[in-house]
KEZA-160642 format. One line per field, with one value per residue (C-alpha): residue number from 1; residue in one letter; x, y, z. Coordinates in Angstrom, 3 decimals, decimal comma. Layout:
N
num NUM / ...
residuo A / ...
px X / ...
py Y / ...
pz Z / ...
REM end
This chain:
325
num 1 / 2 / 3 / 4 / 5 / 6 / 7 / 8 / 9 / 10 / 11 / 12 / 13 / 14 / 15 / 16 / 17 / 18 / 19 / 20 / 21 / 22 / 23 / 24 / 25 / 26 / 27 / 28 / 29 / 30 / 31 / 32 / 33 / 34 / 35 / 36 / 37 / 38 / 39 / 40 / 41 / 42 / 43 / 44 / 45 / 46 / 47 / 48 / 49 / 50 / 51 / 52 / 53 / 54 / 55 / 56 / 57 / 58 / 59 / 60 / 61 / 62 / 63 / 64 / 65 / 66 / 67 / 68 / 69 / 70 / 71 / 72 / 73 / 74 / 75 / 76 / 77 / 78 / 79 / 80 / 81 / 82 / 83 / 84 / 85 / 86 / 87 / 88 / 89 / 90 / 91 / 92 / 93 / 94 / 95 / 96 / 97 / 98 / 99 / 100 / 101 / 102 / 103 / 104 / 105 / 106 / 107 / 108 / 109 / 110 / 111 / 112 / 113 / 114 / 115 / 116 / 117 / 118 / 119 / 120 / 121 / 122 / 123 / 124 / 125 / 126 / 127 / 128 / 129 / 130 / 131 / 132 / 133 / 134 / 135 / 136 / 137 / 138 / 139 / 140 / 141 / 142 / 143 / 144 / 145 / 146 / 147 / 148 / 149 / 150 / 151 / 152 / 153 / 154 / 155 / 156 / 157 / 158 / 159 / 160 / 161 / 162 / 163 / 164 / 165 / 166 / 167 / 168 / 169 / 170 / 171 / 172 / 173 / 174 / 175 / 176 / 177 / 178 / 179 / 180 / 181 / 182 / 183 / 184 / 185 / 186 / 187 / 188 / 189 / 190 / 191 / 192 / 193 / 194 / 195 / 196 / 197 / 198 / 199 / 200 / 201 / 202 / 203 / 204 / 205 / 206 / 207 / 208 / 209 / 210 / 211 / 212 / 213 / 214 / 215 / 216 / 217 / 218 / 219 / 220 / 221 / 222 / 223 / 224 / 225 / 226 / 227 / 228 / 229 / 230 / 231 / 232 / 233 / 234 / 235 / 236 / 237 / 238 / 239 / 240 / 241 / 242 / 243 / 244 / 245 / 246 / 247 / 248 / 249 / 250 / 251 / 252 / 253 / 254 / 255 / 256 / 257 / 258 / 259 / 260 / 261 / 262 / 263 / 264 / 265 / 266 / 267 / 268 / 269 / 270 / 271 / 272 / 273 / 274 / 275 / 276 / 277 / 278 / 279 / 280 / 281 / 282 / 283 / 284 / 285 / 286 / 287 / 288 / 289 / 290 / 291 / 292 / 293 / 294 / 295 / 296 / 297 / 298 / 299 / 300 / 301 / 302 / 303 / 304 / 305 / 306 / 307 / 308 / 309 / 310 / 311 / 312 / 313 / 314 / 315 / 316 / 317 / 318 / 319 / 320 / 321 / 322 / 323 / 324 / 325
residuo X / X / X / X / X / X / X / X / X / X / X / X / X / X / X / X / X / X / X / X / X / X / X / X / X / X / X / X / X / X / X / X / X / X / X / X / X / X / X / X / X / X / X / X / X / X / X / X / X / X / X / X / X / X / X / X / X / X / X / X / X / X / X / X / X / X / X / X / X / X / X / X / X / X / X / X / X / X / X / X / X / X / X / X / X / X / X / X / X / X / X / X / X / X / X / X / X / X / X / X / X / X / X / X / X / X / X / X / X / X / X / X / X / X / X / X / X / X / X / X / X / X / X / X / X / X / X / X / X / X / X / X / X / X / X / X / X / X / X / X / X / X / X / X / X / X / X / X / X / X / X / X / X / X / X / X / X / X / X / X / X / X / X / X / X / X / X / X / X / X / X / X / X / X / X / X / X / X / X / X / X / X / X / X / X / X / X / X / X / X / X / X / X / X / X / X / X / X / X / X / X / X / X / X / X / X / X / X / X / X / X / X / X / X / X / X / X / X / X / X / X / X / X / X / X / X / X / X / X / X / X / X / X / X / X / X / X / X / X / X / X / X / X / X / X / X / X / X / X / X / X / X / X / X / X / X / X / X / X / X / X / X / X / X / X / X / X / X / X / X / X / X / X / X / X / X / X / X / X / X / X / X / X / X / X / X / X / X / X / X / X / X / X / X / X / X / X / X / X / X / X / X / X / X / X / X / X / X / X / X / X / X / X / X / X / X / X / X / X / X / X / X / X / X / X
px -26,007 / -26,461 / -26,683 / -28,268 / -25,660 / -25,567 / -26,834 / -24,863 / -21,929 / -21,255 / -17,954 / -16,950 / -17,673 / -20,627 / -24,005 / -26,007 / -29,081 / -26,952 / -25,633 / -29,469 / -30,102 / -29,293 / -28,418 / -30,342 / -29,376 / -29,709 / -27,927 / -23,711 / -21,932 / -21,993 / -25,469 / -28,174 / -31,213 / -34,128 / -35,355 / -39,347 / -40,294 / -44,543 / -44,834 / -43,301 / -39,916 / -39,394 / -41,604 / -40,560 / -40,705 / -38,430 / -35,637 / -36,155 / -34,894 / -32,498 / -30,699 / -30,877 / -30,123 / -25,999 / -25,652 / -27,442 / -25,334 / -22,383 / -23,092 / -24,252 / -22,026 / -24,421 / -25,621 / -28,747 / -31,417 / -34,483 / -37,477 / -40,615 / -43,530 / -46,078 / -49,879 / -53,113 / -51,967 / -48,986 / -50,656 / -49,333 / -45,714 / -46,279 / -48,265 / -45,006 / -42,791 / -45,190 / -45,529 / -41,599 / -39,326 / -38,185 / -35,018 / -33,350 / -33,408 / -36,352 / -37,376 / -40,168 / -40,735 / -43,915 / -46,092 / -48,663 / -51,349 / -50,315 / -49,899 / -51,430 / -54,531 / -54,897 / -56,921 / -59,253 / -59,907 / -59,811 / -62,051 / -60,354 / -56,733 / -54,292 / -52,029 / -52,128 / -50,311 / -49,461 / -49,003 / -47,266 / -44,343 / -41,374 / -41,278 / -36,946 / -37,062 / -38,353 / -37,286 / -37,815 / -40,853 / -42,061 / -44,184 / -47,665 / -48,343 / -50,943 / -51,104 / -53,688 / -53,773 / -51,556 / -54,676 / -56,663 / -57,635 / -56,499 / -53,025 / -52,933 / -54,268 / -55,927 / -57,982 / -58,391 / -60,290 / -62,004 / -63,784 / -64,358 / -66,321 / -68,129 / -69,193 / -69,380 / -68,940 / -68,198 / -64,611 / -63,148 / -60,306 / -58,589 / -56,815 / -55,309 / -58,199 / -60,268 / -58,504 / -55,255 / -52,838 / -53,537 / -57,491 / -56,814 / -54,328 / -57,176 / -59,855 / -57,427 / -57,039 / -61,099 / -61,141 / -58,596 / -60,037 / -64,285 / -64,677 / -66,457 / -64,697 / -65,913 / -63,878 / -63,148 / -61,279 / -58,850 / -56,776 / -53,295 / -52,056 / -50,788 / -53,877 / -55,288 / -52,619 / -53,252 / -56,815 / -55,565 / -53,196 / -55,926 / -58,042 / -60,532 / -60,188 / -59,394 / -56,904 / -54,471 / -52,527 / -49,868 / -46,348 / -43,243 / -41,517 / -44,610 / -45,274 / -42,092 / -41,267 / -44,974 / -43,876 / -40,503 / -42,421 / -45,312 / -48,133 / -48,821 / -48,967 / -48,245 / -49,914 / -48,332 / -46,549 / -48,162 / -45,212 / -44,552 / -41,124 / -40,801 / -39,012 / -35,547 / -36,696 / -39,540 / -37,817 / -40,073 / -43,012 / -45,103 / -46,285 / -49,928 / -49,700 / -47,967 / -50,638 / -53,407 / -54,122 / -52,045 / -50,460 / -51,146 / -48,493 / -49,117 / -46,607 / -45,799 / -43,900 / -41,725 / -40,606 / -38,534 / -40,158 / -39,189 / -41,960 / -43,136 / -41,771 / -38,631 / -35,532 / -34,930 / -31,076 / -31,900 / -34,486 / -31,753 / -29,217 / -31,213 / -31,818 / -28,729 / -27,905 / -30,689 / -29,814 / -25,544 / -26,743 / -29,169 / -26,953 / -24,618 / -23,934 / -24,202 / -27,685 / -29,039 / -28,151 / -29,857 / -33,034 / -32,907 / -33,200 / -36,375 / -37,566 / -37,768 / -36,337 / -34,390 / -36,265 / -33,899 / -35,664 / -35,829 / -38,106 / -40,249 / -40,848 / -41,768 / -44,279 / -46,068 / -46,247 / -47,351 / -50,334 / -51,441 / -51,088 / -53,676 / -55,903 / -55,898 / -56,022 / -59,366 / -61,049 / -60,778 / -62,098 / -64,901 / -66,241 / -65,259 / -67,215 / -63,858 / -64,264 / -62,153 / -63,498
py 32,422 / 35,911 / 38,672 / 42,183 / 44,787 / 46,721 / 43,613 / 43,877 / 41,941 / 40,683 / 41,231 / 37,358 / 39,425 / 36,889 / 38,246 / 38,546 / 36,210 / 33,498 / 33,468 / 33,302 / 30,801 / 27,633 / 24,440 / 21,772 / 19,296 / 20,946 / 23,441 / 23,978 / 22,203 / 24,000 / 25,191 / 23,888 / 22,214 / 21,667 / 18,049 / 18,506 / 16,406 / 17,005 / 15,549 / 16,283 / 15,899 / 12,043 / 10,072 / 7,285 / 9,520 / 12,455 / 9,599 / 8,101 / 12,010 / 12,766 / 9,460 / 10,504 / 14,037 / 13,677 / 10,807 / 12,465 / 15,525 / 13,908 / 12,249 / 15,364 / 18,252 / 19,883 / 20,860 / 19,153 / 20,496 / 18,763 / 20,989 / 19,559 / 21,357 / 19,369 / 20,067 / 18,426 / 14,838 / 15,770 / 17,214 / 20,913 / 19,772 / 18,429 / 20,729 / 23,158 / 20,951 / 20,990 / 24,507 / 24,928 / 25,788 / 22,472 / 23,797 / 21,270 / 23,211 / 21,651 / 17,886 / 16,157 / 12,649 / 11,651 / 9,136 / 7,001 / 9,332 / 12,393 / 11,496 / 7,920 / 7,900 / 12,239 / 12,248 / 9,472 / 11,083 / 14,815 / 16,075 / 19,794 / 18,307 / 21,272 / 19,332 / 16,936 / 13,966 / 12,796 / 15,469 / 18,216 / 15,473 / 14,219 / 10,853 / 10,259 / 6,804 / 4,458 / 5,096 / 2,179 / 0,450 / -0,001 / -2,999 / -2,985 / -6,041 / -7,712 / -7,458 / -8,527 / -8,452 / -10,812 / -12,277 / -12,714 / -16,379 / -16,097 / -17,424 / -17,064 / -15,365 / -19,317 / -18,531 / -15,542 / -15,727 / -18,517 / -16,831 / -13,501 / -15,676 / -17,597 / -13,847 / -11,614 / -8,416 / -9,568 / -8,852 / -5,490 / -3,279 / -0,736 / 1,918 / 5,607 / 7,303 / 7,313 / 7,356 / 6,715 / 4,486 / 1,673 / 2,028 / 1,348 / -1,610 / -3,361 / -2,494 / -4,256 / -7,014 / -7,663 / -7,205 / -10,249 / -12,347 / -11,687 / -11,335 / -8,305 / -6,595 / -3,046 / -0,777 / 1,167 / 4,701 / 6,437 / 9,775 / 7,786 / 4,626 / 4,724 / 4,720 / 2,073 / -0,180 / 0,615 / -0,684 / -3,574 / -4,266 / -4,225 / -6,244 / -3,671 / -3,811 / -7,677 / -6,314 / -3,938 / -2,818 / -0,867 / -0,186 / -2,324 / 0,650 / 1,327 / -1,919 / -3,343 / -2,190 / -3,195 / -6,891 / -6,746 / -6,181 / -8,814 / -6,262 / -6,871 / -10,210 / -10,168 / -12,624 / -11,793 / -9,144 / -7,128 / -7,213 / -9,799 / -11,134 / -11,332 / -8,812 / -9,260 / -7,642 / -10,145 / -13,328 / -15,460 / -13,579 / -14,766 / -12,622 / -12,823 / -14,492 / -17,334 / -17,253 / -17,929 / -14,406 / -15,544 / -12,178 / -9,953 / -7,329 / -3,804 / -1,554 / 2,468 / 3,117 / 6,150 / 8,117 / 11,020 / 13,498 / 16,776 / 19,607 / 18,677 / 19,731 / 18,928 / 18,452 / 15,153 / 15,426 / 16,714 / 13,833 / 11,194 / 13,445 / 12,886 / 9,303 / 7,596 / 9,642 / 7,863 / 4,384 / 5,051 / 5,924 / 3,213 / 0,568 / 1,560 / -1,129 / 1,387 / 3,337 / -0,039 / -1,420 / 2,449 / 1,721 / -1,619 / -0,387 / 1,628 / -1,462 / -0,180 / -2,060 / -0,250 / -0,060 / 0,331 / 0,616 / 2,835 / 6,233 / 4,682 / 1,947 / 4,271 / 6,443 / 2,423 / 2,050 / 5,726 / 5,078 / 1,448 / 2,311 / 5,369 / 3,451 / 0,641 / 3,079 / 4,947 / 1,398 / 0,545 / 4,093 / 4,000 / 0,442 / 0,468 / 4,529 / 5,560 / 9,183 / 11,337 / 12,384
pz -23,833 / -25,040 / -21,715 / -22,133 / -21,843 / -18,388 / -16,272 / -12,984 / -11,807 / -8,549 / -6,583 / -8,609 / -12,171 / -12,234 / -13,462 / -10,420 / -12,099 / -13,387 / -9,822 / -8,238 / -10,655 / -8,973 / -10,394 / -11,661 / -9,467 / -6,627 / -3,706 / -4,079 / -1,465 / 2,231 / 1,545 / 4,378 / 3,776 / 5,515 / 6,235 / 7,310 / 9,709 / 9,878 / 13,359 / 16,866 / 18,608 / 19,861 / 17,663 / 15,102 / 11,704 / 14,419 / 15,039 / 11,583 / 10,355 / 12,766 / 11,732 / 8,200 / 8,253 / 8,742 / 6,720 / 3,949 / 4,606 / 4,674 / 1,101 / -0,131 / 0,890 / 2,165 / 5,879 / 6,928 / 9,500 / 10,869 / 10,742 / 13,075 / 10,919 / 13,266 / 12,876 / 11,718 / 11,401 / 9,873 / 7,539 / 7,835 / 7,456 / 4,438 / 2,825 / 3,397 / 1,562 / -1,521 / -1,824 / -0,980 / -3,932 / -6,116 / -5,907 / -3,307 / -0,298 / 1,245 / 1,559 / 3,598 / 5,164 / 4,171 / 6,018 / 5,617 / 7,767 / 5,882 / 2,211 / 1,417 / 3,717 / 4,036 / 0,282 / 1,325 / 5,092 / 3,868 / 1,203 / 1,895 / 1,643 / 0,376 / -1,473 / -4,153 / -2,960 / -6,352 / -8,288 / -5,484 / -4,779 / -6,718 / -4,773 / -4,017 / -2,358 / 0,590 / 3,882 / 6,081 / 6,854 / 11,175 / 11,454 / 13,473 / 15,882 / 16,607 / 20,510 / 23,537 / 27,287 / 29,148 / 30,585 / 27,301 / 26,880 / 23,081 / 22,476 / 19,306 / 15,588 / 14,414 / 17,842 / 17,448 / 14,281 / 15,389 / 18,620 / 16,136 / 13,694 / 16,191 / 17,801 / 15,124 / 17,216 / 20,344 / 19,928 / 20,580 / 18,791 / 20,028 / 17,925 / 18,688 / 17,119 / 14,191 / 10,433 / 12,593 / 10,952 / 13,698 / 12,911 / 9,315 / 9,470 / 11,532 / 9,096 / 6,211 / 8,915 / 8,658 / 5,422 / 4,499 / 6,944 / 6,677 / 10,099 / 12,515 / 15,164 / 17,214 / 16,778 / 20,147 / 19,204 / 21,776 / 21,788 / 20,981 / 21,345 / 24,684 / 26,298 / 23,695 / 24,639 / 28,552 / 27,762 / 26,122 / 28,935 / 31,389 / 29,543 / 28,743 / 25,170 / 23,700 / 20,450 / 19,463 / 15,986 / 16,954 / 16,214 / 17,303 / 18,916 / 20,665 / 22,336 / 22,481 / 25,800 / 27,036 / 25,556 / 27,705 / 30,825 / 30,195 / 29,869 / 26,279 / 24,449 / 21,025 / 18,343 / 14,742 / 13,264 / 10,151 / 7,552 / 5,130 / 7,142 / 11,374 / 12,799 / 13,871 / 17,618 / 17,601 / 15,910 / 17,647 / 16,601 / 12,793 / 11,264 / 10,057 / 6,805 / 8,410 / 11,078 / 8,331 / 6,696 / 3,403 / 1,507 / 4,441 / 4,763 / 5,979 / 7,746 / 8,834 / 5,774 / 5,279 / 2,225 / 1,125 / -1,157 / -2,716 / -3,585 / -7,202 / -10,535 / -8,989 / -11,633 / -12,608 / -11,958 / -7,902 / -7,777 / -8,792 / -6,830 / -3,476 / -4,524 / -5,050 / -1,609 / 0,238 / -1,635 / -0,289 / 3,401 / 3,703 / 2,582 / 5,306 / 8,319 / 10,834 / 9,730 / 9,277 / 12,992 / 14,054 / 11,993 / 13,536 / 17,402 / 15,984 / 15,118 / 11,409 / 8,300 / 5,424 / 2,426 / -0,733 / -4,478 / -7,441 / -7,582 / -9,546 / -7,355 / -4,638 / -6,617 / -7,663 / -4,009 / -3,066 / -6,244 / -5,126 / -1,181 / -2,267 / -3,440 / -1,189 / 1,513 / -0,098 / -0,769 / 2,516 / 4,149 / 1,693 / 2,697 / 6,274 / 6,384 / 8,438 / 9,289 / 11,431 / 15,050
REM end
C-alpha cells in the first residue's frame, strides 16, 4: 500500500495511522475490553457477566472488565454499546427487556435492535416458574386452568411491573391456553412474590433464581417451569407443555452483541470464544447454580431467534395493549 511521503513514524518506525488502525478482528492481545452489563450490580445478567468476563479473557488474550451501564430498563446500557466503536473494544449483554421487547414497549427507542447489533451468540437461557401461595387450593397447572376457565377473571397474576419480562411470559401463557387472568402490576418481583406468598395474589411468573430460595423455605409453591426441558434445580418440577400447554417454552434469554457494522472476522472471533467457554465443565456447573442453562449455536441462529422473539414479543404487546407505567 502506497504511503504519502512525510507521514510520521512512531518510536517502532511504524506510520502512526497504520498503527491507529486496528485490526479487523479485533483488539491485540493485552488490550482491555469492556463487557456492558445494562443493569445493576447482583442481578442474574451481573453474575451471568462476571462469569463470562475471565473466561472470555482468558480465550481471547485480552483483559476483560464488566461495565454496569444501568438505566431505563436496561435500556441505557445498551444503547452505549450500539453507538460504541465496532472495533472490539466494547460488547453488551443484551436481554430480553432491553432488546426483544424495548421496540414493541418504546416508540422513542434510540437504537435499532436489529440493525445497531452484530448478534455473537446465546448466552444461557433462566427459566420463569409458574409459582402460587403455599396455601392456594390449586395443586397443579390441569387445575389451574380449569378454575381460570370456569371464572374468567377471577384469577389473579402478579408480575414486577408492567412490560416487565414476568408480565409478558404470563400474557404468552393466556394466550396458548384461551383463558383470562387480571393482571396485578408491582414495583419488582420481590414484592409480587411476597403477595403471592401471602396469598394475596393467586399466580406468579418469575425467575428460578428468584424464587428458588422462596421454594426451599415453603413460601412459594411451584406448578411448571416455562422452558421446553425441567430444570436440573427443579427436577421434580414439569414444565408447562407437559402440564397441558403443548409447545410452550419461554425463558430470560441472554445474548452477546457487538455495536453494528462490526467485522465479520471480530464477530466470528468473539463467537467461537463464547462457543470454547461455554462448553467448559466448570462455566457450565456456575451457570447451573444461577439456575441458567448454556445455550451454544451459530450467529445466525441467534439473530433467527433475536427476529422471531421480536416479533412474538410485539404480537403479544399489541393484543394484550401492554403499556409501561
Amino acid at each position: 500500500m502506497a504511503l504519502a511521503s512525510g507521514l510520521a513514524l512512531t518510536a517502532t518506525g511504524l506510520p502512526a495511522a497504520a498503527q491507529a488502525a486496528p485490526a479487523a478482528d479485533g483488539p491485540a492481545a493485552g488490550k482491555t475490553v469492556r463487557l456492558v452489563v445494562p443493569f445493576p450490580p447482583g442481578g442474574n445478567v451481573d453474575l451471568s457477566a462476571r462469569l463470562l468476563a475471565p473466561e472470555l479473557g482468558r480465550e481471547l488474550g485480552l483483559t476483560v472488565v464488566v461495565d454496569n451501564r444501568a438505566g431505563a430498563a436496561g435500556i441505557v446500557g445498551l444503547d452505549s454499546v450500539a453507538k460504541a466503536a465496532p472495533d472490539g473494544t466494547t460488547v453488551g449483554i443484551a436481554s430480553p427487556v432491553n432488546h426483544l421487547a424495548a421496540p414493541a414497549l418504546h416508540p422513542r427507542l434510540p437504537y435499532d435492535p436489529v440493525r445497531d447489533f452484530s448478534p455473537v451468540g446465546l448466552i444461557a437461557s433462566v427459566p420463569m416458574v409458574l409459582v402460587v401461595g403455599p396455601s392456594s387450593p390449586v395443586r397443579s397447572v390441569a387445575e389451574l386452568l380449569a378454575r381460570a376457565r370456569q371464572k374468567p377473571g377471577a384469577l389473579t397474576m402478579a408480575s414486577a411491573g408492567s412490560g416487565s419480562g414476568n408480565h409478558i411470559v404470563g400474557e404468552l401463557f393466556q394466550d396458548a391456553t384461551g383463558v383470562q387472568l387480571v393482571h396485578v402490576p408491582y414495583k419488582g418481583s420481590s414484592p409480587a412474590n411476597t403477595d403471592v406468598a401471602g396469598g394475596h395474589v393467586d399466580l406468579h411468573f418469575d425467575q428460578l433464581s428468584a424464587v428458588l430460595p422462596l421454594l426451599q423455605a415453603g413460601r412459594l409453591r411451584a406448578l411448571a417451569v416455562t422452558t421446553a426441558r425441567r430444570s436440573a434445580l427443579l427436577p421434580e418440577v414439569p414444565t408447562l407443555a407437559e402440564a397441558g400447554v403443548p409447545g410452550f417454552d419461554a425463558s430470560t434469554t441472554l445474548g452477546l452483541v457487538l455495536p453494528g457494522r462490526a467485522d465479520a472476522a471480530l464477530v466470528q472471533r468473539w463467537h467461537q470464544a463464547l462457543q470454547a467457554v461455554l462448553r467448559r465443565p466448570a462455566v457450565r456447573e456456575q451457570f447451573a447454580r444461577l439456575g441458567a442453562e448454556p445455550r451454544e449455536g451459530s450467529t445466525a441462529a441467534y439473530a433467527e431467534f433475536i427476529r422471531s422473539e421480536i416479533a412474538r414479543t410485539a404480537r403479544i404487546v399489541r393484543e394484550a395493549k401492554i403499556t409501561l407505567d
